[in-house]
C-alpha positions in Angstrom: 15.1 22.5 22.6 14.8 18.8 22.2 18.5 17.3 22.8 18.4 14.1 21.3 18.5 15.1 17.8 22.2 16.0 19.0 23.3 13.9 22.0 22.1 10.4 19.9 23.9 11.1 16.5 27.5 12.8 18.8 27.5 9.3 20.6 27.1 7.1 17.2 30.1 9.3 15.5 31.9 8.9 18.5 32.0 5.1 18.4 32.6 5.3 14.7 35.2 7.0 15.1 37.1 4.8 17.5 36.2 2.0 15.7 38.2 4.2 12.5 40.9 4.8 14.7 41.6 1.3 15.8 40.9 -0.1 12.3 44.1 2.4 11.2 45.9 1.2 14.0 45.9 -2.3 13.0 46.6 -1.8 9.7 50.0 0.3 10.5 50.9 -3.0 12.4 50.6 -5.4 9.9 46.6 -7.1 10.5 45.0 -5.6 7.5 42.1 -7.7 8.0 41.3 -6.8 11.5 42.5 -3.1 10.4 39.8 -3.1 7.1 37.1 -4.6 9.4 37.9 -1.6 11.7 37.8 1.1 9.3 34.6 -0.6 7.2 32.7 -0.4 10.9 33.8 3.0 11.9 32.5 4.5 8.3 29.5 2.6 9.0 28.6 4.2 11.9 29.7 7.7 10.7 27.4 6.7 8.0 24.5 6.4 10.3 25.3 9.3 13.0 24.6 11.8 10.1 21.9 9.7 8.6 20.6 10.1 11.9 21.5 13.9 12.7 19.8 15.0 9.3 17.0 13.4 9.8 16.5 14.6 13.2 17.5 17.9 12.1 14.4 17.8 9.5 12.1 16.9 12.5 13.5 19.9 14.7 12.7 22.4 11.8 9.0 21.4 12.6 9.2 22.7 16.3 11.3 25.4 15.8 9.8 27.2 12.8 6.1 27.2 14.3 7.4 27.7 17.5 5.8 31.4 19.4 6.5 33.7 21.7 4.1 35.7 24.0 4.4 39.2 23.2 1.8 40.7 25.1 -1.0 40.6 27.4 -4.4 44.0 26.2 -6.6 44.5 28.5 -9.2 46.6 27.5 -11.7 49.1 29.2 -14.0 51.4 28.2 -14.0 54.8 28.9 -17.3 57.8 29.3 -17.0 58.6 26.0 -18.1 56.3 23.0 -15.8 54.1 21.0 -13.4 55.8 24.0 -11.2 52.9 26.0 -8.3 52.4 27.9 -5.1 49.7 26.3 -3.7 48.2 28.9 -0.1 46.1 27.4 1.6 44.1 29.6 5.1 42.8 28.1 6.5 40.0 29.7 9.1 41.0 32.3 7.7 44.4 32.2 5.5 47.0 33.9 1.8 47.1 32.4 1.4 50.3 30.1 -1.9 52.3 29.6 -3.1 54.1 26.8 -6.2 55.6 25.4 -7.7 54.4 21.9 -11.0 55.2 20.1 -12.3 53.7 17.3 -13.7 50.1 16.9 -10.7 47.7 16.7 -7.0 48.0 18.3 -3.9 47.4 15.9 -0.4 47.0 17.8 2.7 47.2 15.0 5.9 45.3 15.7 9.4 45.3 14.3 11.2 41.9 13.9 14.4 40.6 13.3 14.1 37.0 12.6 16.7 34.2 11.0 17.7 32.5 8.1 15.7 29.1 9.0 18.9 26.8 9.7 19.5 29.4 12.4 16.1 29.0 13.7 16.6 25.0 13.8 20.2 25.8 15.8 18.2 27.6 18.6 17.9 31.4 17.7 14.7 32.9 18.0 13.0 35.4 16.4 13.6 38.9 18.1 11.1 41.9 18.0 10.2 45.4 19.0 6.9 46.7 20.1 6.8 49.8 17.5 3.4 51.7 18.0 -0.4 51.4 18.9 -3.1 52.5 17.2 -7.3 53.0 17.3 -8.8 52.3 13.8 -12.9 53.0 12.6 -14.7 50.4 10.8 -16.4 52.7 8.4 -14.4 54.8 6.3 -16.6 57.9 7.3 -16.0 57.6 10.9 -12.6 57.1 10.1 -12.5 60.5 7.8 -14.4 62.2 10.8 -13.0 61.5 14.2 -10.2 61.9 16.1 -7.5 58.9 15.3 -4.9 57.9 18.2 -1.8 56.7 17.8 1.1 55.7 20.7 4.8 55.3 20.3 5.6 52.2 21.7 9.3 53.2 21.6 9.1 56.2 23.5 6.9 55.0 25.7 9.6 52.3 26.7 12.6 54.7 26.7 14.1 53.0 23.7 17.2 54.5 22.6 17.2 55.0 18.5 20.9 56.1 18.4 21.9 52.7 17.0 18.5 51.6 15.4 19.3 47.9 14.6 16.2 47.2 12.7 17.2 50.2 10.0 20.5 48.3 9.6 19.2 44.8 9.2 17.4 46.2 6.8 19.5 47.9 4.6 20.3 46.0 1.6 24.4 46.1 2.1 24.5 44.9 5.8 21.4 41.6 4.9 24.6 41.0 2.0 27.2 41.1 4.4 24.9 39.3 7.7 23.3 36.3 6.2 22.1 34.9 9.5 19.3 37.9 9.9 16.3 38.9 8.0 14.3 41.6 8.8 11.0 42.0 7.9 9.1 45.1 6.7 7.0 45.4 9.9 4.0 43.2 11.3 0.6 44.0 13.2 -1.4 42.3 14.7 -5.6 43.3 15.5 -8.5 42.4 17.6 -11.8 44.4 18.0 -12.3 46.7 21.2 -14.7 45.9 23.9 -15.1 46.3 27.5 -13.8 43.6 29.4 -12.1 42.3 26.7 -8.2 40.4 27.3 -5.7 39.1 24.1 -2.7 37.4 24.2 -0.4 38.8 21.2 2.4 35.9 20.2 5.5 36.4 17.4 6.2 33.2 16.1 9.4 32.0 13.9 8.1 33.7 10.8 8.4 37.1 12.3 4.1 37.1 12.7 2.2 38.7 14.9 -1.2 37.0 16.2 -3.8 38.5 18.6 -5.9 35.3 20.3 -8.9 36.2 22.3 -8.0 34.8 25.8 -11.4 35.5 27.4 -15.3 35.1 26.6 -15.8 38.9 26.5 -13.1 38.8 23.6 -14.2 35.5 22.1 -17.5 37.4 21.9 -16.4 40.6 20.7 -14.1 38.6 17.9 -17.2 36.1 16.9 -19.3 39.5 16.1 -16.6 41.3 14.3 -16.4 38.6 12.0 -17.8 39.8 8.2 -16.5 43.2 9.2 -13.2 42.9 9.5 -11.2 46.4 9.0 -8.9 46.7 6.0 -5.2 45.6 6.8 -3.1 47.7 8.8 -0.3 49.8 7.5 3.2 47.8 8.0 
């Protein structure tokens, strides 16, 4: 976080207000001339220290609110069977966690708690949950057909649900009564499966998920996928 839009704007009041101090202190002793020219400088400066915080405040909404955070590193590999591969996530701070997925394209689902947007500009970030991992078929029939896979991100973490905060931050009495939060209904995220193939999954501000390619073998697979994209994931 950029401290200027802070530090610059705390000085300014600061001299304003000693200017409005001494201005008040001549004027109890008699000098209202020296006193009014004291008080008419320090409301000047006040003036301009929030002139100047609000607009700096304006341009730290641009960085924050478009401002992400990596998620996740897939790694994928394919397996003997077809449309058969292994998921490997990698969270940051985390040991890498493997999973097997068929189908065509990979589809990780997220809960996030993110914040009223003047919360965002004061520094909070948007907070998530990696919620479950799924395969999904291009074509309908394949997808009628075959086997689906799904994973449970949560369990496979050892997430404790006894106090589930997204349920709460959801529930219309407690976003009444907690106006800093705002949950959303659930994001996801999905990139085509192919051997080889690496993604980088972000969350920005919004509470969004995105999946970049972050190798040629992904570039690849994502450039031929495109036309063919599978229908949007359940949220």
């Amino acid at each position: 976080m950029h401290a200027w839009w802070w530090v610059i704007p705390g000085f300014v009041a600061i001299v304003g207000l000693l200017f409005l101090v001494g201005g008040f202190g001549y004027l109890f002793r008699g000098r209202p001339f020296k006193g009014g020219r004291g008080v008419f400088g320090g409301a000047v400066f006040l003036l301009i220290a929030a002139v100047i915080g609000l607009v700096g405040l304006n341009i730290q909404t641009y960085h924050r609110l478009t401002q992400e955070q990596l998620v996740a590193t897939v790694n994928i590999r394919a397996l003997d069977e077809p449309k058969l591969f292994s998921v490997t996530i990698t969270e940051p701070n985390a040991e890498p966690r493997e999973f097997e997925v068929r189908g065509d394209y990979w589809i990780i689902y997220a809960h996030t708690l993110k914040w009223k947007n003047w919360a965002t500009v004061l520094g909070l970030d948007a907070q998530y949950r990696l919620w479950r991992l799924d395969g999904l078929y291009h074509a309908v029939e394949d997808e009628n057909t075959h086997t689906g896979t799904a994973h449970d991100l949560r369990a496979q973490a050892g997430v404790s649900n006894v106090v589930d905060v997204y349920s709460l931050a959801t529930n219309k009495l407690v976003q009444r009564f907690a106006p800093l939060v705002d949950a959303t209904p659930g994001t996801a995220s999905w990139e085509p499966l192919a051997d080889g193939a690496e993604y980088r999954v972000t969350l920005t501000q919004s509470g969004t998920l995105i999946a970049r390619p972050s190798n040629a073998t992904a570039s690849d697979a994502v450039g031929r996928a495109r036309g063919v994209r599978p229908p949007a994931p359940r949220t």
